[in-house]
N, C-alpha and C positions, 0 to 999 in steps of 0.2 A: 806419179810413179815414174812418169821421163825421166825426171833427173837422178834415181837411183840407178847406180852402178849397172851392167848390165856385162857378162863375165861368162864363160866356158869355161867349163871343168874337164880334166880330163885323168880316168882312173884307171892303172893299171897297173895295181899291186901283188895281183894273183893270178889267178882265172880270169875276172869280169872286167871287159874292154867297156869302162863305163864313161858315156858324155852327158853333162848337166849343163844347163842354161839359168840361170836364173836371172832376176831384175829386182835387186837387193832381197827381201827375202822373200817373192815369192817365183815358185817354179813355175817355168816355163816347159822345160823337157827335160824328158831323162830318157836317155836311150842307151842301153845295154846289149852286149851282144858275148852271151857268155860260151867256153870252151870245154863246161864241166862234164857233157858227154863223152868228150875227147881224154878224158881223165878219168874216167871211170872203171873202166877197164883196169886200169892198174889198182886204183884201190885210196889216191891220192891224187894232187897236182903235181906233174911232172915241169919242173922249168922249162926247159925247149921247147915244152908243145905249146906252152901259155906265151911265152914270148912270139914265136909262129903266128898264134891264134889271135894274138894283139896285131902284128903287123899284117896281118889280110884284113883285119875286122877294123881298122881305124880309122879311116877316110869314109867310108862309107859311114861307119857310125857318128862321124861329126856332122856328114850330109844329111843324114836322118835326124838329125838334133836340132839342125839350123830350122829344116823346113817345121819342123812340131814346132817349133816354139815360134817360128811365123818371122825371122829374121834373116839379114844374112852377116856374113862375116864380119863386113865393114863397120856393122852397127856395135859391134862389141866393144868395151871401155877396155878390155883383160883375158887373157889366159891365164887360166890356174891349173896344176899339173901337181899328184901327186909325187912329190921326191923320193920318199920311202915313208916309214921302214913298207919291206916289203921283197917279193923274189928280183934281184936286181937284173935282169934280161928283163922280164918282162918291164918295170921301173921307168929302166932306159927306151925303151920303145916310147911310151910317155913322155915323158922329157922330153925325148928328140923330136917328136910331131909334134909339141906344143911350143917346143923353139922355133921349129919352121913355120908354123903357124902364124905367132908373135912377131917375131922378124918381117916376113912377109905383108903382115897387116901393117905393121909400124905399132903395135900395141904391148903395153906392159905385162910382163911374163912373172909368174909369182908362183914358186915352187912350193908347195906347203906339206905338212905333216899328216899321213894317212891319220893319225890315231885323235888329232886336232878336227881333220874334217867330221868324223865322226861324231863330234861333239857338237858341232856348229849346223849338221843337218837337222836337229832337231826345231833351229829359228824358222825351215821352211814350213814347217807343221804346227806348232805353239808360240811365233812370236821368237822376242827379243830374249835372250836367254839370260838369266838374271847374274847377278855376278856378285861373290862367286857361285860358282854351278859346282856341284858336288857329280860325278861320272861316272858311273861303271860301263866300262866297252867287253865286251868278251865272244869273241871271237874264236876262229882256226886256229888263229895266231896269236889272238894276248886275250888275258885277263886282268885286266889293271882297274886300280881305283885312282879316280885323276880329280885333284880340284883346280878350277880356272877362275882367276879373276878378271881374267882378262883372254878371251880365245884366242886374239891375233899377235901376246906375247906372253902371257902368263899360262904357264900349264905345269902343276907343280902334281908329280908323283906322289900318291898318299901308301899303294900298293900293286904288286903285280903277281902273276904266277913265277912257281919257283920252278917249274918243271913243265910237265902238258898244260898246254891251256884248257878251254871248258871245250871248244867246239873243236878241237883236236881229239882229245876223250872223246866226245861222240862218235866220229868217224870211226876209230880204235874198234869201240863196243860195237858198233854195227856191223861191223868187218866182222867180229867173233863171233854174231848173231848170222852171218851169211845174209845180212840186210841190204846190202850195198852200201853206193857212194853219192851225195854225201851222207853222213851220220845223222847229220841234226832234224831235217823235216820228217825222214823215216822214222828217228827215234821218237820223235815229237807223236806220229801217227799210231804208232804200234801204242805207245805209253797210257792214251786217252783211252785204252780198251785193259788197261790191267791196275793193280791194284800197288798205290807206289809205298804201301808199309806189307808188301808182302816181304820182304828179304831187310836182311838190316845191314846195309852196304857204311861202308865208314863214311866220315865226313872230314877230312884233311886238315891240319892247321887248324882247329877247334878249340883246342886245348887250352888252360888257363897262361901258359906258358907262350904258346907259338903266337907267333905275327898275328897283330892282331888285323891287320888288312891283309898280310899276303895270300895266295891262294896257291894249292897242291893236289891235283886230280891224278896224276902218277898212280899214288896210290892206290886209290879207287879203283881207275882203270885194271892195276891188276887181279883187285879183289876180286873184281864183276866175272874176267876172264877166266882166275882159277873156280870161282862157283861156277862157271856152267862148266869149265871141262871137267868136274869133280862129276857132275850130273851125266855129261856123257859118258863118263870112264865107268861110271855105274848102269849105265846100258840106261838111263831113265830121260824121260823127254824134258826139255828144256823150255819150261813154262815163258815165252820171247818176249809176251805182253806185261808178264809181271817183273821180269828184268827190265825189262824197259822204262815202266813207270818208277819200280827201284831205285836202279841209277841216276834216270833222271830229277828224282824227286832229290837224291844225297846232292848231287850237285847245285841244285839251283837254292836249295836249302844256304848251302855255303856263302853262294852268291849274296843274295840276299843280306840272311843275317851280318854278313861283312860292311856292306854299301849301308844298311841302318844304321849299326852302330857308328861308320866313317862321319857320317851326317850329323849326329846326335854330336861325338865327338869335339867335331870342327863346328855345332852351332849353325848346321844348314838345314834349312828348313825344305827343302827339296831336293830329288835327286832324279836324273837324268841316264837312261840306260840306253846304249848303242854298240853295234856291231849286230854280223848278222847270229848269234844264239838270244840277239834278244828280241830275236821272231818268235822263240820257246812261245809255247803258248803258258806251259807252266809257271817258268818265270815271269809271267806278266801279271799271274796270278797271283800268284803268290807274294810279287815284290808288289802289286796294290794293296793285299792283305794287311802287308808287316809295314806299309808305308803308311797306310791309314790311320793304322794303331797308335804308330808314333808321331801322329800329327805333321808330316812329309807329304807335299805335296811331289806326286812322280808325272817324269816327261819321258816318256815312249815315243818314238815318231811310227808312221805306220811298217810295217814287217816290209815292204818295196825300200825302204830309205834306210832299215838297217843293215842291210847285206851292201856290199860293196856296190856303190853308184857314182858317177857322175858328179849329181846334183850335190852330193856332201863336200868335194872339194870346189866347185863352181859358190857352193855359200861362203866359206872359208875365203876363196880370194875376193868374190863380194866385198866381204868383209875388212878383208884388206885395202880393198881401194875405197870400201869410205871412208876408214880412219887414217886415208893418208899414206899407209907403211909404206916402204922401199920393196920395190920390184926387186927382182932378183937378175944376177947379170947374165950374160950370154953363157958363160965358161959355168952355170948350172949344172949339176949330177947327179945322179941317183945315187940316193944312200940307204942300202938295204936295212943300216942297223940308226935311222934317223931318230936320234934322241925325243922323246914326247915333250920335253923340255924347251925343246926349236917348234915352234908353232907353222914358222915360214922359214924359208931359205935367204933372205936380203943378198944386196949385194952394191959392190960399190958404185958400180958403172951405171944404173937403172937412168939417168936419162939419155941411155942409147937410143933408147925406141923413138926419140922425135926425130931421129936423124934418120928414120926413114920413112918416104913417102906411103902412102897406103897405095896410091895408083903404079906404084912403081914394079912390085911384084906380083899383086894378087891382081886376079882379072875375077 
């Protein structure tokens, strides 16, 4: 296991100030330090305060990373750093500690793709990821169906949301419900105590006609909202459990049935779900059901590695340095709208990092 890669992740595309360690594909640490109480309040992530909330929490959070996992700086082959997509304050905060980082050690800096890492945390929990890998990620922020032949340069879009994403929609509903923030675990909680064919909530893009991988929760969303204010405006109580199960059953329904048929499709015999709504307890259910069915073997990692971590981009540049690819150069940036299509960030200049000592800056 020595001579596997041994690499820092560093994640901060939202909220969660996340560092990973790994030594090729197995985890060492994952330390998080997230800012979503700080955001709750409002009802959503606020950029300023995540950005703030990354630069107090990051140094310490890498200190806490090194000692878990029993190493220290020196010993690292790489920094990996989410580039984007993602809220660009916060992005840059990333980047710029994982440049200073990089430099300072003398070590290879490797900018890579939130939506890529995502895909690639699954090798710390099931192995070698087969290829191609068939992907559904859905998230705050996307719903996309991704197939890879390759994680560290191939990642070809098969489908994405056309409007709200899925765990965006959640927040939305819970906000209407007066559940709080975030949507998804509450929704998740409420829903296991109600009945999810009590209400007949639409299902988006379904049709024989529409996309047949895109995904449209928009809609939904405002369904869900005008049934209960229909319910309030008539003075009658608003049954929260069985909205709950509702909603969330229209949605994962969607999910699902899309990522089966992408597979069957494209001829993949498995399929691979990340981001943090595929903690859904439902969706786990459920996409085992209709996986089973159609002879699909499914890769979950555990509900800690779907929501934004460390360790997903730490596997990713892993992954980078053992097939060799090109470090990225100093003049690195955050790219809020970073194409899924860019795996990594490369760059021309990547044998800068020998031309500095390790003993020269870092103590």
């Amino acid at each position: 296991m020595a001579d596997e890669p041994l690499v820092l992740g560093i994640e901060t595309s939202c909220d969660e100030t996340g560092v990973g360690i790994v030594r090729g594909t197995t985890l060492l640490a994952d330390a998080v330090a997230s800012s979503v109480d700080e955001h709750a309040r409002f009802g959503g992530v606020v950029p300023e305060v995540a950005s703030r909330a990354h630069l107090e929490a990051m140094v310490p959070t890498i200190d806490r990373a090194l000692k878990e996992a029993g190493v220290t700086a020196r010993d690292l082959d790489g920094i990996a750093v989410t580039a984007g997509p993602g809220l660009a304050g916060a992005l840059l905060v990333g980047v710029s500690a994982a440049k200073a980082y990089a430099y300072a050690l003398g070590k290879p800096l490797y900018g890579v793709n939130h939506l890529a890492s995502h895909i690639c945390v699954d090798q710390l929990e099931h192995g070698a990821l087969p290829e191609p890998t068939m992907a559904l990620l859905v998230s705050g922020g996307h719903s996309s169906l991704l197939l890879s032949s390759d994680i560290t340069s191939d990642v070809r879009p098969m489908g994405a949301t056309i409007d709200d994403a899925a765990g965006e929609a959640f927040d939305k509903i819970a906000r209407v419900l007066n559940l709080g923030f975030p949507g998804g675990p509450v929704i998740d909680r409420y829903a296991k105590e109600g009945d999810p064919n009590a209400i007949a909530f639409p299902r988006g893009l379904t049709g024989p006609r529409d996309p047949a991988y895109d995904f449209s929760f928009s809609g939904l969303k405002t369904a869900v909202a005008r049934w209960i204010e229909a319910k309030r405006a008539a003075g009658e109580e608003v049954p929260v459990r069985d909205v709950a199960a509702s909603f969330q059953e229209a949605v994962v329904d969607v999910l699902t049935r899309k990522a089966v048929r992408a597979c069957k499709d494209e001829g993949v015999d498995h399929l691979m779900i990340g981001g943090g709504v595929a903690a859904n307890s439902r969706l786990r259910v459920l996409a085992q059901e209709r996986c089973e069915a159609a002879g699909i073997r499914l890769r979950v990692p555990r509900p800690k590695l779907c929501t934004d971590n460390g360790a997903m981009v730490a596997a990713l540049g892993a992954e980078m340095v053992a097939r060799n690819r090109a470090a990225s150069s100093w003049d690195l940036s955050a790219d809020s709208s970073l194409p899924v299509t860019e795996p990594h960030v490369p760059g021309t200049d990547h044998d800068h990092v020998h031309e500095v000592s390790k003993e020269n800056l870092y103590s």
